[in-house]
Short mmCIF file of the C-alpha atoms (twelve columns), coordinates in Angstrom:
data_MODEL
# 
_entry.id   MODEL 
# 
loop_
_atom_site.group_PDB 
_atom_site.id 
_atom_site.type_symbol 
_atom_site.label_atom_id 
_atom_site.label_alt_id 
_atom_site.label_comp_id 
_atom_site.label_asym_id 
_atom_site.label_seq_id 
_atom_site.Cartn_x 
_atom_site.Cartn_y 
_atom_site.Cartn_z 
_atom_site.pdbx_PDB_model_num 
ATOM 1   C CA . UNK A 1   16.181 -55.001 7.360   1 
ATOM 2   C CA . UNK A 2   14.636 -52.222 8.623   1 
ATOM 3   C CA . UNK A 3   17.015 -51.168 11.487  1 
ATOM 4   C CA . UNK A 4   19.480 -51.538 7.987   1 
ATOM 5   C CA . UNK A 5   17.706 -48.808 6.375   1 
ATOM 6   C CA . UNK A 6   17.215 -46.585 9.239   1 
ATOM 7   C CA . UNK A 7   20.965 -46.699 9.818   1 
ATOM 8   C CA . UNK A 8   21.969 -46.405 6.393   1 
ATOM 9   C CA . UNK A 9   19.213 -43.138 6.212   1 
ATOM 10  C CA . UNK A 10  20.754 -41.382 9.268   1 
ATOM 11  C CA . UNK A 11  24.499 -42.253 8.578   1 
ATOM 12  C CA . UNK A 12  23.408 -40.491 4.779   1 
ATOM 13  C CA . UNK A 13  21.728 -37.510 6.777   1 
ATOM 14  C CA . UNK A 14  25.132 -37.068 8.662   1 
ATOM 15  C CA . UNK A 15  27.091 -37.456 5.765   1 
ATOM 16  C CA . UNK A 16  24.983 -34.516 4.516   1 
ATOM 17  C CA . UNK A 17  25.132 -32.481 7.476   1 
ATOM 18  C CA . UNK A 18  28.954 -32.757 7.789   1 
ATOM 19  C CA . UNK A 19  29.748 -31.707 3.812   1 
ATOM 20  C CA . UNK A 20  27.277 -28.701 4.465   1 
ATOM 21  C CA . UNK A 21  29.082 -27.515 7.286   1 
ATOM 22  C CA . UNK A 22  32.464 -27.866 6.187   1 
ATOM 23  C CA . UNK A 23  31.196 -25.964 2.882   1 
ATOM 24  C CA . UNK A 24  30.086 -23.151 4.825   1 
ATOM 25  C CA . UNK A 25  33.598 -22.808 6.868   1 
ATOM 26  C CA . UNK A 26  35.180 -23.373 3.557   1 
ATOM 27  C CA . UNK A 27  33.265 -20.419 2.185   1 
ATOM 28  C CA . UNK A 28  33.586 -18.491 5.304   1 
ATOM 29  C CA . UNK A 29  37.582 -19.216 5.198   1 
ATOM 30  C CA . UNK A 30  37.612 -18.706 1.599   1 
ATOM 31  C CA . UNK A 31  35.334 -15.101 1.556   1 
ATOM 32  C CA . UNK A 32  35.492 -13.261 5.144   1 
ATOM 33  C CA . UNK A 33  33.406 -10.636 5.752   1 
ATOM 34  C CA . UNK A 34  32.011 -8.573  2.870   1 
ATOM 35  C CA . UNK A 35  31.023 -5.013  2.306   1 
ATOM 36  C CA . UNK A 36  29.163 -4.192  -0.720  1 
ATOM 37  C CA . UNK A 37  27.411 -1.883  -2.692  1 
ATOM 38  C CA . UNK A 38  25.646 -2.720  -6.163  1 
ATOM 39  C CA . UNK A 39  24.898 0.276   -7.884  1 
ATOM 40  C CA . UNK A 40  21.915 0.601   -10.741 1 
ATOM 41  C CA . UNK A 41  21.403 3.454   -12.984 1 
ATOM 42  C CA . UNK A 42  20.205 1.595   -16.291 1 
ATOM 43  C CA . UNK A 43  16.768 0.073   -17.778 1 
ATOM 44  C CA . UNK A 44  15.973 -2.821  -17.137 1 
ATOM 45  C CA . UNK A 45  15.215 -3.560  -20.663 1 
ATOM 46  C CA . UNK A 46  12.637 -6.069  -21.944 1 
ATOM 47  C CA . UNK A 47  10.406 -8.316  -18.941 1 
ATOM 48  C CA . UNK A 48  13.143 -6.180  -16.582 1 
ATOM 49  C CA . UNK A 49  15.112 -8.951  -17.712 1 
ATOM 50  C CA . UNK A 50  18.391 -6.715  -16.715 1 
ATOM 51  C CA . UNK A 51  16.939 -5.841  -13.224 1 
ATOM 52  C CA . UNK A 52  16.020 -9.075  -12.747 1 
ATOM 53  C CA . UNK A 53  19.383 -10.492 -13.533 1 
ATOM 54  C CA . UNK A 54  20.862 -8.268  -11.183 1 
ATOM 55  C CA . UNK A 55  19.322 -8.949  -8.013  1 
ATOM 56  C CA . UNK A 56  20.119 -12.722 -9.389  1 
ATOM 57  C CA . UNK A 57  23.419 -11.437 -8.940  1 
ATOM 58  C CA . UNK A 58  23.062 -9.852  -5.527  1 
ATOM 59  C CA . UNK A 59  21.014 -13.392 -4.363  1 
ATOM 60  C CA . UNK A 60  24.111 -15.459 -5.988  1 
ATOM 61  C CA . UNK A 61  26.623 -13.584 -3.880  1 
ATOM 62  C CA . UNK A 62  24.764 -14.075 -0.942  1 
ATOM 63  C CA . UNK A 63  24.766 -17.536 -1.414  1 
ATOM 64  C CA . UNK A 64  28.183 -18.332 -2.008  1 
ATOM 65  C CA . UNK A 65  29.174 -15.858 1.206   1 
ATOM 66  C CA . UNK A 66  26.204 -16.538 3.544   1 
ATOM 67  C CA . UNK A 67  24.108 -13.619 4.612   1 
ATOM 68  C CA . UNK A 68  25.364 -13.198 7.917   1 
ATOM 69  C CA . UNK A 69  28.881 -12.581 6.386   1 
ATOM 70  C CA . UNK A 70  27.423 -9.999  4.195   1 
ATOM 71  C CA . UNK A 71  27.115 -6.577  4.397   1 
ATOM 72  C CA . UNK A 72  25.212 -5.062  1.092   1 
ATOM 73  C CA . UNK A 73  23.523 -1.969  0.367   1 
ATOM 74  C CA . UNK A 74  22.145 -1.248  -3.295  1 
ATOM 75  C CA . UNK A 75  22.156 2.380   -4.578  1 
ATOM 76  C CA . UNK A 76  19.745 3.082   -7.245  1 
ATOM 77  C CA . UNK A 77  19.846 6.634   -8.926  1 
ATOM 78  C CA . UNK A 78  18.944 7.830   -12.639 1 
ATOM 79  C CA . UNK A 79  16.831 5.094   -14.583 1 
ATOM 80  C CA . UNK A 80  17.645 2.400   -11.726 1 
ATOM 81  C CA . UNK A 81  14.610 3.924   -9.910  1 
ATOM 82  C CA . UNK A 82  12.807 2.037   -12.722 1 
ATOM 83  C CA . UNK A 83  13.356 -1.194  -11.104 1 
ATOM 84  C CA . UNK A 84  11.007 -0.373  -7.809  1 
ATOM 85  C CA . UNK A 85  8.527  1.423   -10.186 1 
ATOM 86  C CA . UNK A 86  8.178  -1.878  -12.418 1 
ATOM 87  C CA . UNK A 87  8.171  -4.011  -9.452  1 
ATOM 88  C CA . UNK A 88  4.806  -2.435  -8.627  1 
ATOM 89  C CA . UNK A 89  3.373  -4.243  -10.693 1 
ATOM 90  C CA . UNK A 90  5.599  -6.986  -11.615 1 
ATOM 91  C CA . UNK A 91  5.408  -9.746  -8.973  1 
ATOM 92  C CA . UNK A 92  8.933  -11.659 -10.224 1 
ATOM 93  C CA . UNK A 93  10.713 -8.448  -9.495  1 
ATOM 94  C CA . UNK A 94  9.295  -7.922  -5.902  1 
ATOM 95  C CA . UNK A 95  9.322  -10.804 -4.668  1 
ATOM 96  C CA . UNK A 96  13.350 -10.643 -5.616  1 
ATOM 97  C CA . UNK A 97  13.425 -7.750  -4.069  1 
ATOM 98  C CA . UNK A 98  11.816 -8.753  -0.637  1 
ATOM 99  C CA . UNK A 99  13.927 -12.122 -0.238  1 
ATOM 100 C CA . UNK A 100 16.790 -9.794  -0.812  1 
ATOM 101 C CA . UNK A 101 15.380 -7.336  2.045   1 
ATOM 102 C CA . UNK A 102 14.962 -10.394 4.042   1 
ATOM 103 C CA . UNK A 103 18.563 -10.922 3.819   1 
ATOM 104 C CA . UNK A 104 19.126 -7.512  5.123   1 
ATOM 105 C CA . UNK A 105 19.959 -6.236  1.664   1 
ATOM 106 C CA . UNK A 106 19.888 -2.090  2.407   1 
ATOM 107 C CA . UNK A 107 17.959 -0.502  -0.853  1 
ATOM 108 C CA . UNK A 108 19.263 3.754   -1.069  1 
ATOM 109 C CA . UNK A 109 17.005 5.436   -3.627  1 
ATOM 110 C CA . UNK A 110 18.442 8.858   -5.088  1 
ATOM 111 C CA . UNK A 111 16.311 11.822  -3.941  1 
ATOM 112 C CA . UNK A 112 18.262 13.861  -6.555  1 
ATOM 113 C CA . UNK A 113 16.328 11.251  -8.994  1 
ATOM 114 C CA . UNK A 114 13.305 11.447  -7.345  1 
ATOM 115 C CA . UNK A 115 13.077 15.342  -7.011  1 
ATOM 116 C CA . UNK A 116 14.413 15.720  -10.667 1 
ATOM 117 C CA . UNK A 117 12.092 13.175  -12.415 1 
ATOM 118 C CA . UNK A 118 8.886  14.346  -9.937  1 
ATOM 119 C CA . UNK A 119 8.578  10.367  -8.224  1 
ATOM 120 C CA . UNK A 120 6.599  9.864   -4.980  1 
ATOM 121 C CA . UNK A 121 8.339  7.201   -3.064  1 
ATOM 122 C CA . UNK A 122 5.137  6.155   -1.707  1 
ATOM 123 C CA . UNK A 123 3.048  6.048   -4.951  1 
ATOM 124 C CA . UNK A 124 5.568  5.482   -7.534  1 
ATOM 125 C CA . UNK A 125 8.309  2.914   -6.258  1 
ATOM 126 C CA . UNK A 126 7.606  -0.472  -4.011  1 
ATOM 127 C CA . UNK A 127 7.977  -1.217  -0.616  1 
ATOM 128 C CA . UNK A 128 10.377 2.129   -0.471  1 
ATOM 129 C CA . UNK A 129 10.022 4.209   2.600   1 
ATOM 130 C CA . UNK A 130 11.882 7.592   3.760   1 
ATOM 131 C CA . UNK A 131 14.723 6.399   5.707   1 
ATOM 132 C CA . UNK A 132 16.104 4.528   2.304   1 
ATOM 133 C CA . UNK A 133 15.901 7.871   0.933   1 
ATOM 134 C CA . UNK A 134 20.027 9.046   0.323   1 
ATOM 135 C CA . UNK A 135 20.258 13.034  -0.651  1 
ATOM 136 C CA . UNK A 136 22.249 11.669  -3.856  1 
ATOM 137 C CA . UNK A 137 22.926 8.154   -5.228  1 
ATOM 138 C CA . UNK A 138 26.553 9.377   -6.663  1 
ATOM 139 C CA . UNK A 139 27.337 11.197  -3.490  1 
ATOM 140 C CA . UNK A 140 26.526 7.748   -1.234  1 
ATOM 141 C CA . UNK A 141 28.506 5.165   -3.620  1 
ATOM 142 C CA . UNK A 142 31.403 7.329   -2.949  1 
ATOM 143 C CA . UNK A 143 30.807 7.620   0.747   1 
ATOM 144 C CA . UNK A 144 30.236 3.448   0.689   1 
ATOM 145 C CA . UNK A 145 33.489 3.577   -0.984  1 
ATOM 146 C CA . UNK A 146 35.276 5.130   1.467   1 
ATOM 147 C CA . UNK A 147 33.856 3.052   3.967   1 
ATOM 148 C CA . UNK A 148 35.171 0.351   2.555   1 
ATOM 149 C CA . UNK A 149 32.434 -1.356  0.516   1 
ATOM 150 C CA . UNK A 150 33.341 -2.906  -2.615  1 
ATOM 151 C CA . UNK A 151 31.382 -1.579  -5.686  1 
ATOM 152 C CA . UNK A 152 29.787 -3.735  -8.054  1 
ATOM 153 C CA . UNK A 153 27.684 -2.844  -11.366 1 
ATOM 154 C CA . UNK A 154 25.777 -6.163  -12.653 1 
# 
């Protein structure tokens, strides 16, 4: 009876491990290669509910393309810089934004914005450092653009 289980068990784990990988073709067949940029310029509203469902976004899209078949860079300019000054202090928004820099999610912060609204990158915003400092966040969604990244506003 117990050879029974065991078999059962590893013809299950199989199973398993043959549906996952013909997902992940099926999602590589289905979705190539992507290039994106998601662009934030807005608050994020009550508990950063709106930055938070954002990154949900970026995280979802990840998922269903697999992050070695992703390219993304987020460009935040204007009151999208609010989302790295909340996350100083709000833990649900940076650990979002870490798993997403895990992922090699690219974060471009405006230094228009920063300049213009007198932030310090190292005081003010989290876990930003100078080289995701872009001269302007308008400027380089149009230069991902012509590069050939898709743009996306959650």
């Amino acid at each position: 009876m117990k050879h029974l289980t065991s078999l059962v068990l590893a013809c299950a784990i199989a199973v398993l491990g043959i549906f996952a990988a013909t997902s992940d073709a099926q999602a590589q067949e289905r979705y190539g290669k992507q290039k994106v940029v998601y662009h934030i310029n807005y608050n994020g509203g009550e508990e950063d509910r709106a930055y938070r469902g954002a990154l949900r976004n970026m995280q979802n899209h990840i998922n269903a393309v697999g992050a070695e078949n992703m390219d993304i860079k987020l460009v935040l300019h204007g009151n999208g810089l609010g989302l790295l000054a909340s996350a100083k202090s709000n833990q649900l928004l940076q650990g979002q934004v870490l798993e997403l820099k895990g992922q090699n999610v690219a974060i471009h912060v405006c230094n228009n914005t920063l300049q213009g609204r007198n932030i310090s990158y190292e005081n003010d915003l989290f876990d930003v450092f100078e080289e995701d400092i872009v001269p302007s966040g308008v400027a380089e969604l149009s230069h991902l653009q012509m590069h050939g990244y898709t743009y996306i506003t959650p």
